[in-house]
Backbone bond lengths (Angstrom), bond angles and torsions (degrees), N, CA, C in turn:
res aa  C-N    CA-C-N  psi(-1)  N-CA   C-N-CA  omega(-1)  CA-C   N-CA-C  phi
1 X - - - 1.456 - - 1.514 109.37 -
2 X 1.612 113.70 131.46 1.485 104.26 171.74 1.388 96.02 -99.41
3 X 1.317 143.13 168.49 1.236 160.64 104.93 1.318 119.12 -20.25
4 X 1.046 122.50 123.07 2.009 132.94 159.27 1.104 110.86 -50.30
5 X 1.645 134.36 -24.56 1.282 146.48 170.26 1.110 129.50 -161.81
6 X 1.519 139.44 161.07 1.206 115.72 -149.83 1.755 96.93 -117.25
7 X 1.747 100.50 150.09 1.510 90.26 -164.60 1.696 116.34 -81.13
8 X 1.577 109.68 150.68 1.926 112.23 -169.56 1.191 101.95 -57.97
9 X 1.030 99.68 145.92 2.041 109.98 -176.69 1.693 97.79 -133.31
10 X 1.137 115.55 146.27 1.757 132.17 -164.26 1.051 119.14 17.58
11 X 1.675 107.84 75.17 1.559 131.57 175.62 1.560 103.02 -80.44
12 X 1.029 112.43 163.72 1.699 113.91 160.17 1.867 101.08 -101.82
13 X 1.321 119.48 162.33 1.304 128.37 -176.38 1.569 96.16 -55.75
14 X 1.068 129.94 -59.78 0.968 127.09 -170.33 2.184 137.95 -69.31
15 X 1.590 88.13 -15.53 1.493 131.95 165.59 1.791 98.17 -72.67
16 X 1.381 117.76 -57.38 1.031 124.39 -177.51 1.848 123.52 -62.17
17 X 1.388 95.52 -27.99 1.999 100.73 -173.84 1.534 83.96 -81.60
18 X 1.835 109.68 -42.58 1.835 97.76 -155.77 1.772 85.42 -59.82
19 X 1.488 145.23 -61.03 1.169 140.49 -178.82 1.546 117.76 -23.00
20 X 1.195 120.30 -33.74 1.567 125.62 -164.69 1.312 90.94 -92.80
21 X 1.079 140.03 -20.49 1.451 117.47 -162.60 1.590 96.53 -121.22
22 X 1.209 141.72 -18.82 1.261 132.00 129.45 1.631 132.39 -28.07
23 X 1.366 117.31 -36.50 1.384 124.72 -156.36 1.972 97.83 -109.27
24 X 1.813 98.83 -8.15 1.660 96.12 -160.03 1.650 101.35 -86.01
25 X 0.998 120.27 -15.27 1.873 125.75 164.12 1.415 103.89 -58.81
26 X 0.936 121.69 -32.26 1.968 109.65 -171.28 1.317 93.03 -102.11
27 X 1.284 145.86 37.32 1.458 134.41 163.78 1.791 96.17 -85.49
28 X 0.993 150.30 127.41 1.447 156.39 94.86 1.413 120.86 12.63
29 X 1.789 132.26 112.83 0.991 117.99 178.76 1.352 98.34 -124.63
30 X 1.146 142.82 22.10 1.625 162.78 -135.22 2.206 102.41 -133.77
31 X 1.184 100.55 129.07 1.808 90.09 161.31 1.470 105.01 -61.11
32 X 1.581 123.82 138.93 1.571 147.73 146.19 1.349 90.04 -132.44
33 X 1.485 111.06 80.81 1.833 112.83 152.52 1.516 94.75 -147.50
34 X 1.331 93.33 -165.70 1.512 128.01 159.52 1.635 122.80 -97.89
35 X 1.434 95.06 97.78 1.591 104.92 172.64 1.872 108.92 3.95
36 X 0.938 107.75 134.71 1.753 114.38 170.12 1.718 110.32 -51.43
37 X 1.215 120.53 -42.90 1.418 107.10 171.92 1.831 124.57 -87.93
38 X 1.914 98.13 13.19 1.039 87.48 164.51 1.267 144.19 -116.90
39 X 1.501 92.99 19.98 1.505 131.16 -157.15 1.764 107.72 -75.67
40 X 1.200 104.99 154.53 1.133 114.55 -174.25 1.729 121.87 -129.11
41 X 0.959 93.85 -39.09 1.649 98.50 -174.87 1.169 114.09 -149.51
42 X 1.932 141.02 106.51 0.938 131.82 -179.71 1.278 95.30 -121.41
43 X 1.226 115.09 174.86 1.619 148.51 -163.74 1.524 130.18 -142.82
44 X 1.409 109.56 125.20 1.473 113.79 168.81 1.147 104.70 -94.29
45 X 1.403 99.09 149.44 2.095 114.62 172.37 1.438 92.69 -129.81
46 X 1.686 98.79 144.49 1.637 108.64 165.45 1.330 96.57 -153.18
47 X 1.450 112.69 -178.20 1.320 114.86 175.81 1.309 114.27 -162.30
48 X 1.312 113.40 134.35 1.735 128.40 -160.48 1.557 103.51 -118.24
49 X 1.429 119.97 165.28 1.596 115.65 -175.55 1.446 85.98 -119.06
50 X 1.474 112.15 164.53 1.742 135.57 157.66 1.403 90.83 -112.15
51 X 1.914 94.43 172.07 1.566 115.82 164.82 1.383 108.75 44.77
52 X 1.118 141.91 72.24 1.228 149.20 170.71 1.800 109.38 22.89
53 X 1.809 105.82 45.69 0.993 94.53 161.73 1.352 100.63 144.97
54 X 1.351 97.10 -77.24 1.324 131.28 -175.33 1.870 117.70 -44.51
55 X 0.960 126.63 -7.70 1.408 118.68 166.55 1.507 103.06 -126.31
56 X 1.325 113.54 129.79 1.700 109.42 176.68 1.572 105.85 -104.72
57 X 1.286 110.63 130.07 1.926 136.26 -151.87 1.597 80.22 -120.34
58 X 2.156 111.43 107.50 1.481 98.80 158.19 1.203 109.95 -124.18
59 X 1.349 131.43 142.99 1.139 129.05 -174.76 1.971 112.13 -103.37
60 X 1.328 99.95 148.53 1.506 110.49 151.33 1.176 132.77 -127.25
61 X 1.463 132.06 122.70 1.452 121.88 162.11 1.226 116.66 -114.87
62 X 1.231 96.64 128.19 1.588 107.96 179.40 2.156 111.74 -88.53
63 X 1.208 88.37 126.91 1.757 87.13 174.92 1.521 101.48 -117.85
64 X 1.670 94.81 163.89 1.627 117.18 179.62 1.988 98.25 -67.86
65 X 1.011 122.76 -164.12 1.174 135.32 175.29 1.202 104.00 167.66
66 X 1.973 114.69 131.75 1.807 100.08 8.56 1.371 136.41 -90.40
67 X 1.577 106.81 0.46 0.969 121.25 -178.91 1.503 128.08 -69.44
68 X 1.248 127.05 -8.19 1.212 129.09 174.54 1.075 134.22 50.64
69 X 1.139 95.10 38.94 1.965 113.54 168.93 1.451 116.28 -80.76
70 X 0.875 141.73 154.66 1.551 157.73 166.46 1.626 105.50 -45.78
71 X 1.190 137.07 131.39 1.396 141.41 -167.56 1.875 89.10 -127.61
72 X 1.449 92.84 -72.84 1.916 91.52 -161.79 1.882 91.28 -163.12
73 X 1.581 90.58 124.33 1.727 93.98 156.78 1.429 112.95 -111.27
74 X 1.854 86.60 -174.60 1.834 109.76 -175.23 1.403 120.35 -150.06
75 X 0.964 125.97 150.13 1.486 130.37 -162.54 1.295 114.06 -153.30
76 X 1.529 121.06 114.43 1.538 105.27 -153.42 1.812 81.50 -131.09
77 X 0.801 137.62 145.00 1.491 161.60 139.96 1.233 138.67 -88.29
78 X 1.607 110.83 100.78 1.561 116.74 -173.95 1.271 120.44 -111.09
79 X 1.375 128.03 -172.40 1.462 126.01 -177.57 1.969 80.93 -110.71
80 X 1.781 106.95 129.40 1.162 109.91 165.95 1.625 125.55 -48.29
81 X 1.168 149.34 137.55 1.737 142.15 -166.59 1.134 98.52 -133.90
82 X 1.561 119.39 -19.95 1.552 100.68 -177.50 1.580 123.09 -127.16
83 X 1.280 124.52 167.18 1.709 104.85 -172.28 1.613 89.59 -92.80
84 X 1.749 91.76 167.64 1.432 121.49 -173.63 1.739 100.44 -78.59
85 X 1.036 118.10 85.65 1.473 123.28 153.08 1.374 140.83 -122.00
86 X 1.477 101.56 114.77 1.235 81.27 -159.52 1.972 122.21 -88.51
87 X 1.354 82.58 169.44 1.699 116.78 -154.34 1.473 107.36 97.55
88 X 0.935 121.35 13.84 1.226 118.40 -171.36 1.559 107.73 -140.53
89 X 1.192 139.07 20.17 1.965 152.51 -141.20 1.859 75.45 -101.24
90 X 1.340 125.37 -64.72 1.240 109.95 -160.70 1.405 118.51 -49.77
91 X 0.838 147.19 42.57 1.421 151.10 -123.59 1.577 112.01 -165.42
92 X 1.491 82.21 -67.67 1.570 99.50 138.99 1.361 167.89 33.26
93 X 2.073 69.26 -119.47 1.609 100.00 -163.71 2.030 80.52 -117.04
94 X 1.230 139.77 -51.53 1.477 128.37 -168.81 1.724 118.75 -24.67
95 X 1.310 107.04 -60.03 1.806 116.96 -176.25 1.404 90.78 -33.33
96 X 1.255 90.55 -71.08 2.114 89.16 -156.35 1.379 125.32 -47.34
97 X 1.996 109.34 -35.43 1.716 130.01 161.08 1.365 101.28 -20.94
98 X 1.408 94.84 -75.78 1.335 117.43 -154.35 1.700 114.89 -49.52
99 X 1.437 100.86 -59.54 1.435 123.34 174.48 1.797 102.03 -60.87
100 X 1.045 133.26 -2.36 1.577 115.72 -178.92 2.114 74.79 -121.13
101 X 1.164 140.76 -41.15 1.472 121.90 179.20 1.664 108.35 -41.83
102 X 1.481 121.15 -51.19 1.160 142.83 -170.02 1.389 110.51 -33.03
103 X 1.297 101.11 -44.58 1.710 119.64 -143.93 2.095 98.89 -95.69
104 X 1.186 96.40 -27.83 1.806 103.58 157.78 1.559 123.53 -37.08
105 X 0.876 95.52 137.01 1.952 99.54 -172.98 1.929 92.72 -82.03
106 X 1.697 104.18 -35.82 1.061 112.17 -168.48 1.712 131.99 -137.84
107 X 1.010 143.24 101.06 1.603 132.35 -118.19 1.748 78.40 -100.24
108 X 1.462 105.97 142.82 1.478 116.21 169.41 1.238 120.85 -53.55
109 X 1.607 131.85 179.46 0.983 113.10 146.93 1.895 130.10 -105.76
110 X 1.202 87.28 27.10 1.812 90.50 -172.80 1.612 96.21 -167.74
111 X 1.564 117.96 128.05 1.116 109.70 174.76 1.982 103.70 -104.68
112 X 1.058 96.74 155.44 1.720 102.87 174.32 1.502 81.07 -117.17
113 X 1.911 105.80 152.70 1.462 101.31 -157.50 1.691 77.05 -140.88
114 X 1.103 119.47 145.05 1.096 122.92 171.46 1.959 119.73 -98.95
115 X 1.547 93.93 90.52 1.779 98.37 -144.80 1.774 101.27 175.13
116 X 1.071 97.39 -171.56 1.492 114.78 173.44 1.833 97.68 -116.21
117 X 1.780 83.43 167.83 1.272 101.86 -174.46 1.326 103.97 -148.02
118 X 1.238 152.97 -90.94 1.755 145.62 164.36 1.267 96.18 -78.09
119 X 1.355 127.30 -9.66 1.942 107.95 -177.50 1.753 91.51 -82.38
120 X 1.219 132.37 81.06 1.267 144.04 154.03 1.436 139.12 -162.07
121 X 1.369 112.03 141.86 1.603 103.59 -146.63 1.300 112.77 -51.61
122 X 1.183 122.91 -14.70 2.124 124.98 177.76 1.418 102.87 -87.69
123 X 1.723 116.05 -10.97 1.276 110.21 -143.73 1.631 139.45 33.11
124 X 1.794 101.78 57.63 1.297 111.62 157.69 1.776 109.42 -172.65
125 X 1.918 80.10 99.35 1.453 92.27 -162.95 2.093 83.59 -103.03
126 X 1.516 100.79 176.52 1.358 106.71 -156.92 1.226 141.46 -53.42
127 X 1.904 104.93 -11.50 1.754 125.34 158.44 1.706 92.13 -67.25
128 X 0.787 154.71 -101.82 1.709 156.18 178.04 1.199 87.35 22.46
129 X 1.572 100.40 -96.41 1.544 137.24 -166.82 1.201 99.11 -26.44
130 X 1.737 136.83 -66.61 1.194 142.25 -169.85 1.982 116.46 -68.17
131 X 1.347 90.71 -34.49 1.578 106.68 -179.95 1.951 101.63 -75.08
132 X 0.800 120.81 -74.91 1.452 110.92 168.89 1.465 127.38 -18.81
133 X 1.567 97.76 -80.14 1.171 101.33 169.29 1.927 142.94 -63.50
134 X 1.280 96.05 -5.29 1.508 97.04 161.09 1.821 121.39 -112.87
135 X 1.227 102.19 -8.56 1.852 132.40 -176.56 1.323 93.97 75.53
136 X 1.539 138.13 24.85 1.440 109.85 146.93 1.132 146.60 -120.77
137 X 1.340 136.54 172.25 1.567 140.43 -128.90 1.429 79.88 -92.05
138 X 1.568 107.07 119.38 1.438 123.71 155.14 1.572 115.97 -149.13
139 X 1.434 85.22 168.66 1.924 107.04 -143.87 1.743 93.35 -121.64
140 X 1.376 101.57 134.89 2.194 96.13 173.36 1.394 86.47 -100.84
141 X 1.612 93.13 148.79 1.425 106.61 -176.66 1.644 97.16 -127.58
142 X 1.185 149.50 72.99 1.095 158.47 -176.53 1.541 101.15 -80.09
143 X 0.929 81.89 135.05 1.875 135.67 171.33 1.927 115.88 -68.84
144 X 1.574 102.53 -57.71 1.227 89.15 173.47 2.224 80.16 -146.38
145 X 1.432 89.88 178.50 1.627 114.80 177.26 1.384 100.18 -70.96
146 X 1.785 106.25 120.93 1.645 109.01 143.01 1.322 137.37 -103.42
147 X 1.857 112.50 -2.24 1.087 119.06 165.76 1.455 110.79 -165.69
148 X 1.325 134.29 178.14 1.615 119.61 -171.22 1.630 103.44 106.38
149 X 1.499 105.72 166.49 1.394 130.21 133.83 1.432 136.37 -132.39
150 X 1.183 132.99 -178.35 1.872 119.22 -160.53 1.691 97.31 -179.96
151 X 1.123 90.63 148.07 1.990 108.34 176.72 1.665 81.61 -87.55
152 X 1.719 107.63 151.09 1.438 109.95 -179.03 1.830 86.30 -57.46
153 X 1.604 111.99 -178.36 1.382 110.86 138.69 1.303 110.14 -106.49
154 X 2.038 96.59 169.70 1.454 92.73 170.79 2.153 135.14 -62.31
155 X 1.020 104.84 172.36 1.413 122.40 -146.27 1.933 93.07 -79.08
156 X 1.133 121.38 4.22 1.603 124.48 -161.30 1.616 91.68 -99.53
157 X 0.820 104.21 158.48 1.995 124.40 171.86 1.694 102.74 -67.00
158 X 1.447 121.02 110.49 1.349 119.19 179.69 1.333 111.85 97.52
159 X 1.324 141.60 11.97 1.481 144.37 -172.33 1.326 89.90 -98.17
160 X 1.605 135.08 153.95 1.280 153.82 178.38 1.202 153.14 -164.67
161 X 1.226 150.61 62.35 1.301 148.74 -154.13 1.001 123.35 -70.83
162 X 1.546 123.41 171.60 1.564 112.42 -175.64 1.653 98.32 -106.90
163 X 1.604 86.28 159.43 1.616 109.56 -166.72 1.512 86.90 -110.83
164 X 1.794 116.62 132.60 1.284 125.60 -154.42 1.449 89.90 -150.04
165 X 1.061 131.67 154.68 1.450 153.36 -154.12 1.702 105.50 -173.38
166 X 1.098 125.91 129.78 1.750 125.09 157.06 1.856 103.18 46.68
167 X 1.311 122.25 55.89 1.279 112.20 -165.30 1.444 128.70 48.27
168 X 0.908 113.29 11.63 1.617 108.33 172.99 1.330 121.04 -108.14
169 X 1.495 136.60 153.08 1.735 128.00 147.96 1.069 89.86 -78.27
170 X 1.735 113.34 141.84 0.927 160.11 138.25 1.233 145.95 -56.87
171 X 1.455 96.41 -63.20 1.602 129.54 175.03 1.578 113.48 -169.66
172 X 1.501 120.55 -165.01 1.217 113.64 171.55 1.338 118.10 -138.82
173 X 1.158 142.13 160.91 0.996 136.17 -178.63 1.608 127.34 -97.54
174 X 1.235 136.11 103.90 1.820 139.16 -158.53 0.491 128.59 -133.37
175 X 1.707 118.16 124.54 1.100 151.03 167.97 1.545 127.61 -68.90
176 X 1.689 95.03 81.03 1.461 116.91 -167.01 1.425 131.20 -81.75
177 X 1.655 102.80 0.30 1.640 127.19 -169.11 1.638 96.97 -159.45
178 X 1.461 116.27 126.57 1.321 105.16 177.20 1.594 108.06 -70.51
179 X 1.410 117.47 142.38 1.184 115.10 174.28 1.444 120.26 102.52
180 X 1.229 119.82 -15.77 2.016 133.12 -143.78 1.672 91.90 -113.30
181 X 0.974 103.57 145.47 1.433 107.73 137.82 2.000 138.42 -11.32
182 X 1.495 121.55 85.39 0.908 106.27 178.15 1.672 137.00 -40.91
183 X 1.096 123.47 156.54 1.908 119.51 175.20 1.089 115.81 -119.31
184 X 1.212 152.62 133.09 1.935 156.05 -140.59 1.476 100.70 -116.78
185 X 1.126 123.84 64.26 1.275 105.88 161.76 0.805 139.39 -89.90
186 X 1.881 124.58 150.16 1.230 123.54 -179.96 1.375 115.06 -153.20
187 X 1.840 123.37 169.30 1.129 120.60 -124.77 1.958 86.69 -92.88
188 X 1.322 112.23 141.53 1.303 95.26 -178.19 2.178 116.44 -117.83
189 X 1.138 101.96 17.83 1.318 128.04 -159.53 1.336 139.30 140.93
190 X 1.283 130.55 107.34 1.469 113.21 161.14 1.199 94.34 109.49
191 X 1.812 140.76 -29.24 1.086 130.40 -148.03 1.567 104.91 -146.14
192 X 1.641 135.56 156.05 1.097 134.96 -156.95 1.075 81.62 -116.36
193 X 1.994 114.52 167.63 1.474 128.04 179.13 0.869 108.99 -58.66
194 X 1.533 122.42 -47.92 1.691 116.62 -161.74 1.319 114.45 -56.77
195 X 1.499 111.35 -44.12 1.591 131.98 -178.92 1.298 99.78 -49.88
196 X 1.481 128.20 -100.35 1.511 143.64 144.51 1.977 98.74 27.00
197 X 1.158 110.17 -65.26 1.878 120.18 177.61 1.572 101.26 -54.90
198 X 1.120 100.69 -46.32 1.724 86.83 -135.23 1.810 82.44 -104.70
199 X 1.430 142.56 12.18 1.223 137.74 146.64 1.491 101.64 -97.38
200 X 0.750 143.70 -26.54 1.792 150.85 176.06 1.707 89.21 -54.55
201 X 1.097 128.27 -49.52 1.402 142.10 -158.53 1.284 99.98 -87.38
202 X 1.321 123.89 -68.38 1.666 120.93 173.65 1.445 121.72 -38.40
203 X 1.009 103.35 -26.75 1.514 113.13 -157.72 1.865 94.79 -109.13
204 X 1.091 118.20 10.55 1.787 113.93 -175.06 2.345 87.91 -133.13
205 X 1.269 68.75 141.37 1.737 93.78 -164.36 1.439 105.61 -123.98
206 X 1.484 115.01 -137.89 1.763 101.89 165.59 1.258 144.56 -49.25
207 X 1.532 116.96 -22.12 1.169 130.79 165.90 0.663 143.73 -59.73
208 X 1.938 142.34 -165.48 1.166 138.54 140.44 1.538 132.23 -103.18
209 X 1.414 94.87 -4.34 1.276 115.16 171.49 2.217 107.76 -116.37
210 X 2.139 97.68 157.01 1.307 87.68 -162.05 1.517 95.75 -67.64
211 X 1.572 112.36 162.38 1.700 122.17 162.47 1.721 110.74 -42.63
212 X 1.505 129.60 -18.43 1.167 142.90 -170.03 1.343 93.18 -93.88
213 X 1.163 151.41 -51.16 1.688 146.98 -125.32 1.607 68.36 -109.98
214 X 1.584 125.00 -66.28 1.155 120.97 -156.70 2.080 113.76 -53.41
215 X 1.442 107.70 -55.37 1.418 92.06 158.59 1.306 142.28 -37.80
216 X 1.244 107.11 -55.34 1.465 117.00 -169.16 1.917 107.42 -67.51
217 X 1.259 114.97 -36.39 1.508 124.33 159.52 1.333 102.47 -37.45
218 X 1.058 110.21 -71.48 1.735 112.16 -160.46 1.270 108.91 -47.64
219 X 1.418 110.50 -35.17 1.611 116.88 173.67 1.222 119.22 -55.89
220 X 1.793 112.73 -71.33 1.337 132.33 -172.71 1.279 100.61 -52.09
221 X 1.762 127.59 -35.95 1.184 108.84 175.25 1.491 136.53 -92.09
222 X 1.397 124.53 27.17 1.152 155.85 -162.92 2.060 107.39 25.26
């Protein structure tokens, strides 16, 4: 895999926000895929640390679709370069993305990112970051809120509200398991909210997390 651009290397924190908000105009909020039933191969990304820190472990698994079988993973291992601040993790966690995308015989067509993506105060949390810079359509699939507010949604499988910040949607908030813990997603390239929902949903089965986030974990977490 090449990159559309190559990622900043020994930014200062502050080198790094002016970077995010330079790069947050070319995020994509529009479909550039293949229709949902015409999809073929999507992918979870996550990313785990070694050595108390110091090595960043990112994983990819790529699944069939829709069936969600295992196609081909990746596991890339770096020396950490940047500090843990947050709004700033993609920073990070990107090198290693990139370097475990690389290693694919065959690049997906949609990454699910285990992260934010416009739900962040520059609006370009690490689906962005990753979606930009490789040009493909990826979605943040967050775990918990890093910025925004939202009415809960209702308690049913598929209920959702929007996640709003400074007058804007952001992302939304989903109810991916009746009963569970909501998930914040938002659009991180290439792909519109509605889309972003309703593959977030295809792609989540018994769980509460997607079958994609859940692979690629198992990885990142060795």
């Amino acid at each position: 895999m090449h990159a559309s651009a190559p990622h900043p290397e020994g930014l200062t924190p502050s080198e790094a926000i002016a970077w995010q908000r330079r790069q947050a105009p070319r995020v994509e909020t529009t479909d550039r895929l293949p229709a949902l039933a015409e999809l073929t191969r999507v992918a979870g990304v996550d990313v785990g640390f070694e050595d108390l820190g110091r090595i960043t472990r990112a994983a990819v698994a790529v699944l069939s679709y829709p069936d969600l079988q295992p196609v081909e993973q990746a596991i890339a291992r770096l020396p950490t370069t940047f500090p843990y601040i947050p709004g700033l993790l993609s920073f990070r966690e990107a090198p290693a993305v990139l370097a475990a995308l690389a290693q694919l015989s065959a690049l997906p067509e949609v990454l699910l990112v285990d992260g934010q993506g416009l739900a962040h105060p520059r609006r370009f949390g690490l689906a962005c970051h990753l979606g930009v810079l490789t040009d493909l359509p990826a979605i943040g699939v967050g775990k918990t809120r890093l910025t925004g507010t939202y009415v809960e949604p209702g308690q049913e499988r598929g209920a959702w509200s929007p996640l709003e910040h400074k007058g804007e949607t952001i992302g939304a908030v989903l109810r991916s398991r009746s009963g569970v813990a909501p998930l914040f997603i938002s659009i991180g390239h290439r792909i519109s909210l509605p889309t972003a929902l309703a593959l977030t949903m295809a792609c989540t089965r018994r769980y509460r997390l997607p079958e994609t986030t859940r692979a690629a974990h198992r990885l990142a977490s060795g």
